[in-house]
C-alpha positions, 0 to 999 in steps of 0.5 A, spaced: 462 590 091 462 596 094 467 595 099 472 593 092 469 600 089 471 604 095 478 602 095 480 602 088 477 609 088 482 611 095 487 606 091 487 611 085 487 618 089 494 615 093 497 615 086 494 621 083 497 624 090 503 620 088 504 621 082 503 630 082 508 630 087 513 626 084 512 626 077 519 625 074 520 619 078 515 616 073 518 620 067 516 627 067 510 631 066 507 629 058 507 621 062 504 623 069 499 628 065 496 622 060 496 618 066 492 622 071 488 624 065 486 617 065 486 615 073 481 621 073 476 617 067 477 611 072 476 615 079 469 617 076 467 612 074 468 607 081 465 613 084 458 613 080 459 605 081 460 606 089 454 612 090 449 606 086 451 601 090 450 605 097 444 607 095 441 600 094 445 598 100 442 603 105 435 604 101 432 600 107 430 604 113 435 603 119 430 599 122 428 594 117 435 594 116 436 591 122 430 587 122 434 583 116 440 583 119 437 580 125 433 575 121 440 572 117 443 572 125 436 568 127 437 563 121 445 561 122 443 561 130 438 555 128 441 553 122 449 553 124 455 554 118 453 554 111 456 547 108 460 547 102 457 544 097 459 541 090 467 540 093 470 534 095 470 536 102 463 535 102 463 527 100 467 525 105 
């Protein structure tokens, strides 16, 4: 999620850098005005979702991080991949 958030937030500068530099190829300045006013509202809102993502995902301690992460690796280590369930590959 953060990494979706991320993105279209980078997605919507591109196009707003876009959009600035080229702004009769999509109609002319009362066009481009309305959309940048809109991707603006857009790129705020992505970024206050993206901060309050990334400040959950790194609220732990690098080494607490770690530890987790090492304890997902231990349990595929000894479990292996995860079956899918519910699917009809899983009948045969």
């Amino acid at each position: 999620e953060l990494a979706e958030a991320l993105g279209d937030d980078h997605d919507l500068a591109v196009l707003s850098a876009l959009l600035h530099s080229e702004p009769d190829m999509f109609g002319g300045s009362p066009y481009v005005d309305r959309v940048h006013r809109l991707v603006d509202r857009t790129a705020a809102d992505l970024q206050v979702r993206a901060f309050r993502l990334g400040a959950t995902l790194y609220s732990e301690s690098p080494k607490a991080f770690g530890r987790r992460l090492g304890g997902y690796w231990q349990a595929w280590h000894e479990l292996g991949d995860e079956r899918p369930v519910g699917a009809l590959d899983a009948v045969t």
